[in-house]
N, C-alpha and C positions, 0 to 999 in steps of 0.2 A: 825424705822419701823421694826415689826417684819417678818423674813423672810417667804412666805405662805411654807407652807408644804400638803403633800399627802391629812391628812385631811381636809384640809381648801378648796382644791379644788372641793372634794370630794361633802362637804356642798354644797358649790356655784353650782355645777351642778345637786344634787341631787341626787345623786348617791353612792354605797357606797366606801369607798377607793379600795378594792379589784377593783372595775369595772376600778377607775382610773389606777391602776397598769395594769391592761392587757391592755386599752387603748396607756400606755405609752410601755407593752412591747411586746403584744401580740394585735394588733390594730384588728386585725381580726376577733378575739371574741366578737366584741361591735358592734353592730349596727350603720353604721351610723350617722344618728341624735343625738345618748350618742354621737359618737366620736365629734360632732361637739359641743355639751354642755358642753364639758370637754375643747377642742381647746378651749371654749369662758372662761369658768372661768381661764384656766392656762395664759390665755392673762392679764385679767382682773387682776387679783393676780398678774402678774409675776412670775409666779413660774418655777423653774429651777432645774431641776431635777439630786438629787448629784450621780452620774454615778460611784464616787468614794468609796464612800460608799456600793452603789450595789456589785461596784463589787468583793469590797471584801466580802461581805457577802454571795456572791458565791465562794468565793474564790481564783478570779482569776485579774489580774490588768490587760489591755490591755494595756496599758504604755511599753514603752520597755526601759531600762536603759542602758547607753552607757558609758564606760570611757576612756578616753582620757590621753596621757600622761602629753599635755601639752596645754590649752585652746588658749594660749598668741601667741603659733606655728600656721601661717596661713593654714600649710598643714595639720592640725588638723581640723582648720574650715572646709575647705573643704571637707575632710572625712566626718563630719558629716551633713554637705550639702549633700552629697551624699547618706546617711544613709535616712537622712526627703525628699527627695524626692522620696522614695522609701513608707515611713510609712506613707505617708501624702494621697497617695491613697486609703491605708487601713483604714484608717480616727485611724491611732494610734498616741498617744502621744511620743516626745521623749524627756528623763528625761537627760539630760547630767552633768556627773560628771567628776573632773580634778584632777588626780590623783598628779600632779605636782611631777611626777616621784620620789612617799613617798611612800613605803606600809603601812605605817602607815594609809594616807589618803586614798588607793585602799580600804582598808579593811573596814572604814566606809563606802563607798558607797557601796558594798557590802553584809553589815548589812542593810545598811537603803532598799536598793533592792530585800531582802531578805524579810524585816518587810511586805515591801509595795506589797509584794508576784506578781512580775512584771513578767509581760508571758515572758519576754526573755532577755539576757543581751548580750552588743554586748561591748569584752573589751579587750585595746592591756595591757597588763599586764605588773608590773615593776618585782613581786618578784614573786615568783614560788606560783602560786595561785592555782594549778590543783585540791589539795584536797577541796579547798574549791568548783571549780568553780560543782566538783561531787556533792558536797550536793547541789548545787543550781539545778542541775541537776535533781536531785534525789525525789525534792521535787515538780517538776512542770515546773522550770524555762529554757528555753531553753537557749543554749548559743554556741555562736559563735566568736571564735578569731578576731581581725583586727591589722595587720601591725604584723602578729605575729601566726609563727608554731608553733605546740607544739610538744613536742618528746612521748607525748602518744597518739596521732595519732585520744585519739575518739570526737573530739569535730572538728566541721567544723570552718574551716579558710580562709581567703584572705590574700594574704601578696605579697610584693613584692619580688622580685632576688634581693637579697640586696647585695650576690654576684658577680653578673652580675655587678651590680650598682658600685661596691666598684672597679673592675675590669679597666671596662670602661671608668673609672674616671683617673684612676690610669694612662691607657695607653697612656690615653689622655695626660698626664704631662709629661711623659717620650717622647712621640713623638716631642715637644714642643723642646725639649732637657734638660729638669729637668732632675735632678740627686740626689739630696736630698730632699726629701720630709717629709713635717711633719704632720703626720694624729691629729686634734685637736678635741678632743669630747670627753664623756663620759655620764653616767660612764661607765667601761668596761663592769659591768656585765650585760646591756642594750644587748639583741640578735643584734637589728640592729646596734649598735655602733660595735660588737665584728664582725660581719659576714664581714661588710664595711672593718672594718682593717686587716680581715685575709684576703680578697683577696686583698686589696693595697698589701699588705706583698709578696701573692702569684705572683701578677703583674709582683711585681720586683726583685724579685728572677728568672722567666720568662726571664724576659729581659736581665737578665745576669748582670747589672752593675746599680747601683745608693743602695740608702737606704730609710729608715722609721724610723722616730724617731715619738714615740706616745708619746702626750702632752694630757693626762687623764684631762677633767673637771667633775665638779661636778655635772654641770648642761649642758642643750642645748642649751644655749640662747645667746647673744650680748655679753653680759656682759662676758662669758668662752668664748668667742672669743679674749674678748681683753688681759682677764688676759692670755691666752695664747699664744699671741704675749711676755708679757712680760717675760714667761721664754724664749722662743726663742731667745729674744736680751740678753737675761743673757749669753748665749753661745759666746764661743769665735769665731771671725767673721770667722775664715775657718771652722767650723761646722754648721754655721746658712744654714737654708735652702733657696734654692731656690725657694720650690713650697709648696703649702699648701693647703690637703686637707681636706675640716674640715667637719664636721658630721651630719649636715645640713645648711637649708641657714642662718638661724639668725648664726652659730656661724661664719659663713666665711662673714656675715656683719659686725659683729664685730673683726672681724680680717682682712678686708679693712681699717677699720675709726681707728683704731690703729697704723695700718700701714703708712693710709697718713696722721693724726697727725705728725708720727714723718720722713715724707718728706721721706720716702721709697718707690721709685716707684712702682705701679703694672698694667702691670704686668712683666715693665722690670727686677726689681730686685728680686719680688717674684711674683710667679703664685699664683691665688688661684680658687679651684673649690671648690661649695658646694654641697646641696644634699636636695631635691625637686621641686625646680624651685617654690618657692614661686612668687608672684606677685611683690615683692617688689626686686627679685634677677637681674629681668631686666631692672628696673628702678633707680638702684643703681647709684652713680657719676660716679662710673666705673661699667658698668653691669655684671654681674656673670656669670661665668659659672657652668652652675647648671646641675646635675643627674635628669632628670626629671620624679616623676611620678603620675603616673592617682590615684590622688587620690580621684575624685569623682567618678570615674568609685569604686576603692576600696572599699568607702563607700556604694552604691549601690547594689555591688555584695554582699557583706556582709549582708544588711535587706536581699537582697531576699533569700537566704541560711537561715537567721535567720527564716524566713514566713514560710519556707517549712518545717523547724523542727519542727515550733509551730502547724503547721496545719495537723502533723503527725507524731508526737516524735515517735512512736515504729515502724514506715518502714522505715521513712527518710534515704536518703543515705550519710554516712561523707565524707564530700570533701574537698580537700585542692588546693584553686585557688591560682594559684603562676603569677601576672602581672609582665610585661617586661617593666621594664625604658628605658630610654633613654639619653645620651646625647646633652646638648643643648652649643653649643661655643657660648662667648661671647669674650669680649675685656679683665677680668682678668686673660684670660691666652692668649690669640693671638691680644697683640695691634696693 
C-alpha cells in the first residue's frame, strides 16, 4: 500500500495542498469546517506527516543528540533518564549515541549529528573534541558538556566533584585502617579517572602514612576489574594491597567476583569501594561501597541548560554546575 502523502489528502478534501499544509501548520488560517474535511481525509488515508523531513527543510532538527561514554554503565542509563524526562516535556526527540570510550566512534556521532543538523548535543567527551564541538556551535547546534568541564570555559556544563568524590573515598579507607591502596581504572587520560586518582593520591599524602599503587585498564567495565585483581596477586604478598579503589562500580564488581573466586575475603583481607552507587552495587553478594552520585538530577540539569541555550544562543549565560557526591558504606569495606 502506497503511503498517502500532502497531495492525496489534499484530493480527498478538496482542497488545495497549500490549504493542507497551513492546516497542518498554521491551523488558524483555515476555517473550521476545511479544518475538519482535511481531519476526515488525513483519518481516512492515514496519513502521517514526516516532521523529519520538514524540518530539515527548514533547517533545523528538534532532536537533540546525546553521547554517552559507555551505554552498558547503568549510571549512563540514568543520566540519560534524566536527560528524557526533561525533553519529553518539550515534546523533543532524544537520539542517543555510545561512544564506548573510542574517538574513533565520538567522531561519527558527531558527523551523523551534524548531517541531521540537530538543535543541540549534550556530550561527556573521551578525546579533546572542543574544536570540533565550535563548529557545531558555529553552525546552529547548541551544546552542552555532561560528567565533564572543559578548560575553555565557553560551552555550559554539569559535572560532578570528582575530586571531592576521589577524596571521600580515599578517607574512607584509610579510616577503616588501610594502608595500601590500589586505585583500578582507566584509562588515564579519561578527566574523571585522572581527577578521582589525583585526590586518592592527595588523601594520602594528607594522611601522612599508607600508599597508591595505580592498576591503568583499558576499559570501565567488570571484565578491567577482574584483569586487574590479576596484576595485584602478581605482586609479591607484602606489596599486595589491602584496599581497592576502583573507578567505578562495574569495575569494583569485577574485582569482588575475582576476588571471592580465589577465596580472598572482602572485606577482611581487601577493602573495596567503587564509584556511582549503581543499583546493582547494593545488591551485590557482598554490597559495595559506592561514591554516590545524582545522576538523574545530572542529566536533567544538563537538558534544561541545553533548552535555555537553544531558546537563546546569543544571551544565554555559560554555566558550570559542579553536583556534590556522596559517600554510601556498605559491608566491602566495614563487615
Amino acid at each position: 500500500m502506497a503511503v498517502a502523502q500532502v497531495r492525496d489528502v489534499a484530493a480527498l478534501a478538496g482542497v488545495s495542498p497549500a490549504t493542507v499544509s497551513n492546516a497542518l501548520n498554521h491551523p488558524a488560517k483555515v476555517s473550521p469546517a476545511t479544518l475538519a474535511r482535511i481531519q476526515s481525509a488525513i483519518d481516512e488515508l492515514g496519513y502521517i506527516r514526516n516532521d523529519a523531513a520538514r524540518q530539515l527543510r527548514a533547517g533545523t532538527n528538534r532532536a537533540i543528540g546525546m553521547i554517552v561514554l559507555d551505554i552498558a554503565n547503568p549510571f549512563f542509563t540514568d543520566v540519560a533518564r534524566g536527560v528524557e524526562d526533561v525533553l519529553i516535556v518539550d515534546q523533543r526527540p532524544l537520539i542517543l549515541g555510545n561512544s564506548s570510550q573510542e574517538p574513533r566512534r565520538e567522531t561519527n556521532y558527531l558527523d551523523l549529528f551534524e548531517q541531521q543538523r540537530m538543535n543541540g548535543v549534550l556530550i561527556t567527551p573521551v578525546a579533546n573534541v572542543l574544536d570540533r564541538l565550535r563548529r557545531l556551535r558555529d553552525r546552529g547546534t547548541s551544546v552542552v558538556l555532561v560528567d565533564r568541564m572543559t578548560g575553555a570555559k565557553e560551552f555550559s556544563s554539569v559535572a560532578i566533584d570528582d575530586t571531592m568524590g576521589g577524596r571521600i573515598a580515599t578517607e574512607h579507607l584509610l579510616a577503616t585502617g588501610r594502608r595500601r591502596i590500589a586505585f583500578i581504572g582507566g584509562p588515564a587520560n579519561l578527566t574523571q579517572v585522572s581527577d578521582r586518582l589525583s585526590a586518592a593520591r592527595a588523601a594520602v599524602e594528607a594522611h601522612g602514612s599508607g600508599e597508591i599503587t595505580f592498576v591503568e585498564t583499558e576499559a570501565m567495565n567488570a571484565g578491567a576489574g577482574r584483569i586487574g585483581v590479576e596484576q595485584l596477586l602478581a605482586l609479591p604478598a607484602a606489596q599486595r594491597p589491602d584496599a581497592v579503589f576502583a573507578a567505578n562500580d562495574l569495575v569494583a564488581l569485577g574485582v569482588l567476583q575475582a576476588l571471592t573466586l580465589r577465596g580472598i575475603k572482602v572485606p577482611d583481607d581487601i577493602a573495596i569501594v567503587g564509584y556511582d552507587d549503581i543499583d546493582f552495587a547494593s545488591s551485590a553478594a557482598i554490597p559495595l561501597s559506592s561514591v554516590r552520585q545524582p545522576a538523574q538530577t545530572m542529566g536533567s540539569t544538563a537538558a534544561s541548560l541545553l533548552l535555555d541555550v537553544i531558546a537563546d544562543p546569543a544571551t544565554s549565560t555559560v554555566q558550570h554546575i559542579t553536583l556534590k557526591p556522596e559517600l554510601v558504606v556498605r559491608r566491602s569495606t566495614e563487615g
